[in-house]
mmCIF file of the N, C-alpha and C atoms, coordinates in Angstrom:
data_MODEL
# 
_entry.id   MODEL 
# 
loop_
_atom_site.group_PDB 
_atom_site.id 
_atom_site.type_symbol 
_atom_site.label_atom_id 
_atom_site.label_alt_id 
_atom_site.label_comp_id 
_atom_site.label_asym_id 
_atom_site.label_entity_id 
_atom_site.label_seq_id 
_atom_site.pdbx_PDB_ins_code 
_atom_site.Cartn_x 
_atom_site.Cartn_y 
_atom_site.Cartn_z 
_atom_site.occupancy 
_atom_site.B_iso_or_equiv 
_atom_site.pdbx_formal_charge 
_atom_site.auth_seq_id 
_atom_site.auth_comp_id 
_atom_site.auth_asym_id 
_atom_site.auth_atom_id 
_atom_site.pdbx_PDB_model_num 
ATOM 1   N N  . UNK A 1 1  ? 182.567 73.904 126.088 1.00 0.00 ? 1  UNK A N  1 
ATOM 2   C CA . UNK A 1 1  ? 181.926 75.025 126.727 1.00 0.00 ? 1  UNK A CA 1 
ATOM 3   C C  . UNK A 1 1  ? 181.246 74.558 128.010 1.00 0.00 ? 1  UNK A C  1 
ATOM 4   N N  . UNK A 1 2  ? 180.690 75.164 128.595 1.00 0.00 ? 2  UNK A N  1 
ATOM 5   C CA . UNK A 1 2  ? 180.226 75.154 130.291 1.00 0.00 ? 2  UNK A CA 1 
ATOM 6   C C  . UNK A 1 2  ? 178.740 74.902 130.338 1.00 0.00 ? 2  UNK A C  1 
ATOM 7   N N  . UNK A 1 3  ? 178.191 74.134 131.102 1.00 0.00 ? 3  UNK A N  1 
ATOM 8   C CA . UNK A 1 3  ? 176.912 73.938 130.960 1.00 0.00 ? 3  UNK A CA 1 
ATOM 9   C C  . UNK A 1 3  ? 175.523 75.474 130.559 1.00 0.00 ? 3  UNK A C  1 
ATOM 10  N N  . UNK A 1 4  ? 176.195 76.010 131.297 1.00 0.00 ? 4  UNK A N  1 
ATOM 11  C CA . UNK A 1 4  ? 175.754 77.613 131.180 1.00 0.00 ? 4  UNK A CA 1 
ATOM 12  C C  . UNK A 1 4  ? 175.280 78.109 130.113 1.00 0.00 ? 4  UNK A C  1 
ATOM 13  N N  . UNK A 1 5  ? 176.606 77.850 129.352 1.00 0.00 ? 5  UNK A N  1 
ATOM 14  C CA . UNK A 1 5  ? 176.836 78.473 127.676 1.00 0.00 ? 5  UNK A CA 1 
ATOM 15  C C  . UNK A 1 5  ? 175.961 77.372 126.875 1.00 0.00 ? 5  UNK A C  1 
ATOM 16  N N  . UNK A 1 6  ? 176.025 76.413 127.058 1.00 0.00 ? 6  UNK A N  1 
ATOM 17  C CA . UNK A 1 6  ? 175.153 75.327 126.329 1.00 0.00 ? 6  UNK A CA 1 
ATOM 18  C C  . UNK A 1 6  ? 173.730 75.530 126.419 1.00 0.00 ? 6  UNK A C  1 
ATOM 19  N N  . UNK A 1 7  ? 173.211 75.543 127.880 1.00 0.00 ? 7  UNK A N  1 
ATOM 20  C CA . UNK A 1 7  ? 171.936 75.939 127.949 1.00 0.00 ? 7  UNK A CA 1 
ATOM 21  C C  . UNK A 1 7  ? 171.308 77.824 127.623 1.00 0.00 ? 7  UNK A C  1 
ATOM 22  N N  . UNK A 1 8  ? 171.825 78.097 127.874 1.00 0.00 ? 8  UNK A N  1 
ATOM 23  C CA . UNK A 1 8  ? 171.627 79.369 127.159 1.00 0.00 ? 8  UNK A CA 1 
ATOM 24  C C  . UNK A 1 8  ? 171.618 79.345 125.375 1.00 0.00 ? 8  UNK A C  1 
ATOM 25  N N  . UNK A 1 9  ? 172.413 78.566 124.869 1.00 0.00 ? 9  UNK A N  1 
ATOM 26  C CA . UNK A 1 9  ? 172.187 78.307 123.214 1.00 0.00 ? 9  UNK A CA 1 
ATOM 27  C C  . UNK A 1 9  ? 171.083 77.939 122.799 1.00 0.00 ? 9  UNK A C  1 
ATOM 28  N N  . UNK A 1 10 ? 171.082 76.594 123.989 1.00 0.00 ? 10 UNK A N  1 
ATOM 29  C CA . UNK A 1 10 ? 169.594 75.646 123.212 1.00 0.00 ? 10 UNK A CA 1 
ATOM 30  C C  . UNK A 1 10 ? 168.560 76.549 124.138 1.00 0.00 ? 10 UNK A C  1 
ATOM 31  N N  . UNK A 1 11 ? 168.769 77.493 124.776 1.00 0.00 ? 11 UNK A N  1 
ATOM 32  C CA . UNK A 1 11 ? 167.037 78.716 125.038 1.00 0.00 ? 11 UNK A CA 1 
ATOM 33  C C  . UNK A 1 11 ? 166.986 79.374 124.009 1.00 0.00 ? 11 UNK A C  1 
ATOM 34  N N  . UNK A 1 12 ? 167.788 79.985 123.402 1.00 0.00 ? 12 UNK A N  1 
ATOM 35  C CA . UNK A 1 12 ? 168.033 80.788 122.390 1.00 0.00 ? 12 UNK A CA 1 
ATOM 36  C C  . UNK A 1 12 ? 167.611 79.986 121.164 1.00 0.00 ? 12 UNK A C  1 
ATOM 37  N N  . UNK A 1 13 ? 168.062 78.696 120.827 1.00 0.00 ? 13 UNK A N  1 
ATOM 38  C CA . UNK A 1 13 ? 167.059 78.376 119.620 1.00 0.00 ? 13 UNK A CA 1 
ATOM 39  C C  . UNK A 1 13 ? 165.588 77.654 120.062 1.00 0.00 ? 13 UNK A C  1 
ATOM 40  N N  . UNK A 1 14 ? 165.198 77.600 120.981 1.00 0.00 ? 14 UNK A N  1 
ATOM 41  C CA . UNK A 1 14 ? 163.914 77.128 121.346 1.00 0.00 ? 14 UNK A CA 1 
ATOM 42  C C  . UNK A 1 14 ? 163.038 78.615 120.949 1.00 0.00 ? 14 UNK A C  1 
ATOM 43  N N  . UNK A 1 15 ? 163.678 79.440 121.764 1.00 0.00 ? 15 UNK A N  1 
ATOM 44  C CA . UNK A 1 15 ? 163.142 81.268 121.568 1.00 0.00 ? 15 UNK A CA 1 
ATOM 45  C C  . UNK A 1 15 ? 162.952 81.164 120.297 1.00 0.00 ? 15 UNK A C  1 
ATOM 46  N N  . UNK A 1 16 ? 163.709 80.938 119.280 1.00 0.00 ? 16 UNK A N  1 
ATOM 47  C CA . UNK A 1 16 ? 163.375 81.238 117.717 1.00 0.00 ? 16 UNK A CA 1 
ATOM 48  C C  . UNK A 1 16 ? 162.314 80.243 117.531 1.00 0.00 ? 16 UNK A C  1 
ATOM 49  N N  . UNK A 1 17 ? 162.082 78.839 117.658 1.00 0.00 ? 17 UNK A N  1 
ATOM 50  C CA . UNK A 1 17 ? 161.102 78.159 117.530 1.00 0.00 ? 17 UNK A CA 1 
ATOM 51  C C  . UNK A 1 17 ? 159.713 78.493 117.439 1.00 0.00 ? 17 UNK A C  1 
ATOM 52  N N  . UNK A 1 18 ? 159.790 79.129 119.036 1.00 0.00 ? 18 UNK A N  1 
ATOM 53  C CA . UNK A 1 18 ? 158.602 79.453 119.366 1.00 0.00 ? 18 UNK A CA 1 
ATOM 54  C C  . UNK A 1 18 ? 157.756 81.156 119.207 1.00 0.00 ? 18 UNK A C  1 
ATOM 55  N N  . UNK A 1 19 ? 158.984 81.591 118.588 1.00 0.00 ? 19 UNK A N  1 
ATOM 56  C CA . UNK A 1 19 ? 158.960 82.854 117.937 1.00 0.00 ? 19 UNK A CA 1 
ATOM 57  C C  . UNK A 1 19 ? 158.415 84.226 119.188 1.00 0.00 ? 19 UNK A C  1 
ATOM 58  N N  . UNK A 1 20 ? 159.615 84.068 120.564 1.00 0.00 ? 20 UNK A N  1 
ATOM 59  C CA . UNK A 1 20 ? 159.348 84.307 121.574 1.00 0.00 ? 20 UNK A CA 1 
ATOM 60  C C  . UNK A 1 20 ? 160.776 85.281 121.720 1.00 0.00 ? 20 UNK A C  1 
ATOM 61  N N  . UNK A 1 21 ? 160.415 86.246 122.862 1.00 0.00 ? 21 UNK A N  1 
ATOM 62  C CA . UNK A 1 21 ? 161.011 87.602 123.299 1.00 0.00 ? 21 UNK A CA 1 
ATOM 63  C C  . UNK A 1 21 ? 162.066 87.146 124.252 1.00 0.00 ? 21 UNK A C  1 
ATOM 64  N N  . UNK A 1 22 ? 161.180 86.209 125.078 1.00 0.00 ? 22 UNK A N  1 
ATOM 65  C CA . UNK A 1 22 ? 162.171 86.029 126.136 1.00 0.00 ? 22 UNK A CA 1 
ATOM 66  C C  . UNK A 1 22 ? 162.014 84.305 126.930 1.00 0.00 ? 22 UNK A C  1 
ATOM 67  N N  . UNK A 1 23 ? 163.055 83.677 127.055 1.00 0.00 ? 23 UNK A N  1 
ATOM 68  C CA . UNK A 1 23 ? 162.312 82.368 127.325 1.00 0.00 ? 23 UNK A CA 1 
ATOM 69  C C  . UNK A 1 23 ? 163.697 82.323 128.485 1.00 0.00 ? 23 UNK A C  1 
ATOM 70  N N  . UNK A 1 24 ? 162.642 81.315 129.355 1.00 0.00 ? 24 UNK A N  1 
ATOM 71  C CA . UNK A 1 24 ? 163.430 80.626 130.397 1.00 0.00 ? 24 UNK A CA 1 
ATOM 72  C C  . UNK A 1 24 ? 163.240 79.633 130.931 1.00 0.00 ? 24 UNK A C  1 
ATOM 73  N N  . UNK A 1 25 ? 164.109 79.155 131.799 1.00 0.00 ? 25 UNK A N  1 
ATOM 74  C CA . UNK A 1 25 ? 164.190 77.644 132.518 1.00 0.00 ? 25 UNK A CA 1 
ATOM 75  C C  . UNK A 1 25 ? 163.803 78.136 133.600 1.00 0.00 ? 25 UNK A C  1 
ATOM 76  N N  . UNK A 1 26 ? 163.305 76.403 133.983 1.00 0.00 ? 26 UNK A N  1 
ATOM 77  C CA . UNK A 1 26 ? 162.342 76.277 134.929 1.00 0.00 ? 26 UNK A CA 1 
ATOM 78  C C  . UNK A 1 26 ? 162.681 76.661 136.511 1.00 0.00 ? 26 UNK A C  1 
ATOM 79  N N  . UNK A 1 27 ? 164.201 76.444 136.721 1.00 0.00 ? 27 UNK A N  1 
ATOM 80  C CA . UNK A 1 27 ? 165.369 76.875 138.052 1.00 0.00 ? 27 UNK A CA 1 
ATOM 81  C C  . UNK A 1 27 ? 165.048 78.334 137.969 1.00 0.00 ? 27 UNK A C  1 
ATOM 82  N N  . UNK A 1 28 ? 165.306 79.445 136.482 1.00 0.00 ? 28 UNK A N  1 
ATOM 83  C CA . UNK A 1 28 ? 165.366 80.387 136.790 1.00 0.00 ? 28 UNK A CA 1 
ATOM 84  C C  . UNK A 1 28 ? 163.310 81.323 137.337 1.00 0.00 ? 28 UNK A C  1 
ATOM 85  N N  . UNK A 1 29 ? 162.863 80.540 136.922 1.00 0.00 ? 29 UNK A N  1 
ATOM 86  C CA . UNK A 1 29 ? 161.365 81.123 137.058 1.00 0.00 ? 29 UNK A CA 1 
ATOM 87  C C  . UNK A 1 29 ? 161.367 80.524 138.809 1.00 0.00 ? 29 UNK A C  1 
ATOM 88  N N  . UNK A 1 30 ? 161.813 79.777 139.301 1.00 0.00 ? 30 UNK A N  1 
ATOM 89  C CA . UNK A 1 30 ? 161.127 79.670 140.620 1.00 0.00 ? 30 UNK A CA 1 
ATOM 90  C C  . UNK A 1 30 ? 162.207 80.609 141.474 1.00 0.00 ? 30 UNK A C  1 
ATOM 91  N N  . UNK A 1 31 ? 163.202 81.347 140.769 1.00 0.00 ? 31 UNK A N  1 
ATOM 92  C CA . UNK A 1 31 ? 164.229 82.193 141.863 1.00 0.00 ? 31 UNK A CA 1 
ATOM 93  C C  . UNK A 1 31 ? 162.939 83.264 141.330 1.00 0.00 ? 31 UNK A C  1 
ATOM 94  N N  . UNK A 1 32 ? 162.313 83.676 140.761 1.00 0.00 ? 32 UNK A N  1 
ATOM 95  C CA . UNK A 1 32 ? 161.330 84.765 140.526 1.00 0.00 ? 32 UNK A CA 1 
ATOM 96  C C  . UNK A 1 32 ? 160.765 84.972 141.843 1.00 0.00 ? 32 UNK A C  1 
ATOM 97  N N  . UNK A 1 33 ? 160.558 86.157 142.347 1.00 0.00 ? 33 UNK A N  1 
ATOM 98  C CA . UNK A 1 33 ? 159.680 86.523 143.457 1.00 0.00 ? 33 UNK A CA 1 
ATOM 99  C C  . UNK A 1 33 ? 158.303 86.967 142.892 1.00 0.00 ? 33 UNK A C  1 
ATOM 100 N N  . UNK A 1 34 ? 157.583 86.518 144.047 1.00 0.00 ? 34 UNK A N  1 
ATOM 101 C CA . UNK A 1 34 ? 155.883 86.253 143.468 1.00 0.00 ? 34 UNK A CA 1 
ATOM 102 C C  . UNK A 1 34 ? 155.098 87.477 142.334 1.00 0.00 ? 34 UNK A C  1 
ATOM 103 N N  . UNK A 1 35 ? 155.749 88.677 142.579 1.00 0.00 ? 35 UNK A N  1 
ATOM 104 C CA . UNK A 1 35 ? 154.868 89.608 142.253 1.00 0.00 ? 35 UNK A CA 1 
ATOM 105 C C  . UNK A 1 35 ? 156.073 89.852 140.710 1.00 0.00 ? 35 UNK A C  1 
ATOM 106 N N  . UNK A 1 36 ? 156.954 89.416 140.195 1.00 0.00 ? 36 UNK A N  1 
ATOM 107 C CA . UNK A 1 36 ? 157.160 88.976 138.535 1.00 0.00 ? 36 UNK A CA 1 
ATOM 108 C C  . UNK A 1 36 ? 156.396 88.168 137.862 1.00 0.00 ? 36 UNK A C  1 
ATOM 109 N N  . UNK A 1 37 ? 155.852 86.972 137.861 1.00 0.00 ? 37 UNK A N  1 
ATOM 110 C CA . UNK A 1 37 ? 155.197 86.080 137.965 1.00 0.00 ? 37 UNK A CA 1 
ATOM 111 C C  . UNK A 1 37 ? 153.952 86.411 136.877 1.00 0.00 ? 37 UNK A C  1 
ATOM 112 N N  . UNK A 1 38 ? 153.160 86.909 136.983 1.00 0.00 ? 38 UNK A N  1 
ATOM 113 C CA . UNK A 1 38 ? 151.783 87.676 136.827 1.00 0.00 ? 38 UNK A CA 1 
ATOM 114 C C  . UNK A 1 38 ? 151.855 87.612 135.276 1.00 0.00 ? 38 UNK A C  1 
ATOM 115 N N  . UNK A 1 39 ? 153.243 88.020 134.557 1.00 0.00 ? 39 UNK A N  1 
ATOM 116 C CA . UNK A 1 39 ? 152.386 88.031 132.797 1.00 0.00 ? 39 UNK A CA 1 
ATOM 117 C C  . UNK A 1 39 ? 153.634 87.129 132.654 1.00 0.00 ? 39 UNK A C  1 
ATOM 118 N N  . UNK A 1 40 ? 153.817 85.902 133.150 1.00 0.00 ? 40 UNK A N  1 
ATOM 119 C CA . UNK A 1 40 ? 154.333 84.445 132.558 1.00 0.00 ? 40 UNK A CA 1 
ATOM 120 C C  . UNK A 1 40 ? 153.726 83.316 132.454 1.00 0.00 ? 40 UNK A C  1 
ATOM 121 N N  . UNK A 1 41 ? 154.034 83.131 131.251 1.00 0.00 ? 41 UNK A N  1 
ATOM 122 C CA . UNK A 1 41 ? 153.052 81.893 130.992 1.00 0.00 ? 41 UNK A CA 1 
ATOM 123 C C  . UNK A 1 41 ? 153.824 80.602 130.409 1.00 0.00 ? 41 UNK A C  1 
ATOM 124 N N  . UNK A 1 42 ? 153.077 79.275 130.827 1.00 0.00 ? 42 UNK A N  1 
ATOM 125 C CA . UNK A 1 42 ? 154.120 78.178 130.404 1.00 0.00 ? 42 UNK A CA 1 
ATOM 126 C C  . UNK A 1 42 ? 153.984 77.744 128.853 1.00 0.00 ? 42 UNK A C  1 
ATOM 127 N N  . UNK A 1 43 ? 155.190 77.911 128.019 1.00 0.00 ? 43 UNK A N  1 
ATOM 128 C CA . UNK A 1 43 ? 154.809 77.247 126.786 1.00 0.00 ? 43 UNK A CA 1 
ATOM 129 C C  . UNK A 1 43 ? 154.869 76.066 126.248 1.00 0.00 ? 43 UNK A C  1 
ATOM 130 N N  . UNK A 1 44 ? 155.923 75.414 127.313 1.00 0.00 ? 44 UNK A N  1 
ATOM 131 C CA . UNK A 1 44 ? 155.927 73.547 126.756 1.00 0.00 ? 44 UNK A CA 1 
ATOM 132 C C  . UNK A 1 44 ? 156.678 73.134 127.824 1.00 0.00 ? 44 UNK A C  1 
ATOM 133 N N  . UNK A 1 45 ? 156.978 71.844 127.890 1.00 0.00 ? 45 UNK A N  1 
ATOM 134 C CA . UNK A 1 45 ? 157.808 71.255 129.264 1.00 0.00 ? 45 UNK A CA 1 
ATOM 135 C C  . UNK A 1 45 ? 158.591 70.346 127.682 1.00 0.00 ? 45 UNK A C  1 
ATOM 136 N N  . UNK A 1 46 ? 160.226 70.669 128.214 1.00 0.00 ? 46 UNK A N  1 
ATOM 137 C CA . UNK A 1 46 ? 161.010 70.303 127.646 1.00 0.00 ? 46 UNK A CA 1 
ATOM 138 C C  . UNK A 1 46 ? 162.357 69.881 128.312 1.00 0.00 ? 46 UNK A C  1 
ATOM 139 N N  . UNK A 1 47 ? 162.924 68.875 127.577 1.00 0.00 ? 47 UNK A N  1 
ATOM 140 C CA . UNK A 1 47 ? 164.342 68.098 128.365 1.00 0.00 ? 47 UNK A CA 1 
ATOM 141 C C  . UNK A 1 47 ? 165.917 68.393 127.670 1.00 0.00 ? 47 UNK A C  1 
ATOM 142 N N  . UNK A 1 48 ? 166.455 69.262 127.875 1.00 0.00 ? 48 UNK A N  1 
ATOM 143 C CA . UNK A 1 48 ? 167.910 69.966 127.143 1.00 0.00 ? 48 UNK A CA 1 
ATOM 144 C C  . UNK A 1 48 ? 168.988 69.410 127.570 1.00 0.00 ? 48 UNK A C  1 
ATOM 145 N N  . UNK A 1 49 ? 169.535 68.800 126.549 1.00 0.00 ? 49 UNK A N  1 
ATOM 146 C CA . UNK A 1 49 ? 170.679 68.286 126.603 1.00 0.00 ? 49 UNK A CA 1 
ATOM 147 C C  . UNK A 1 49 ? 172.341 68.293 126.791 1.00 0.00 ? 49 UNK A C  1 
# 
């Protein structure tokens, strides 16, 4: 499978981990424009394989 599909799996079981709605990587939060931003919060710094 494609790096894509891989990282999207291992968000998806981190999401269950952390018993979370919506989770993302760190590439996709800085394409965020400033005024999304406001009710995100960081929950751990992690390295996906």
């Amino acid at each position: 499978m494609g790096d894509n599909v891989n990282l999207a799996s291992r968000l998806e079981g981190i999401n269950k981990y952390y018993d979370t709605r919506v989770i993302m990587s760190e590439d996709f939060y800085n394409q965020l424009k400033e005024k999304y931003k406001f009710a995100i919060r960081l929950l751990d710094k992690i390295t996906v394989k």
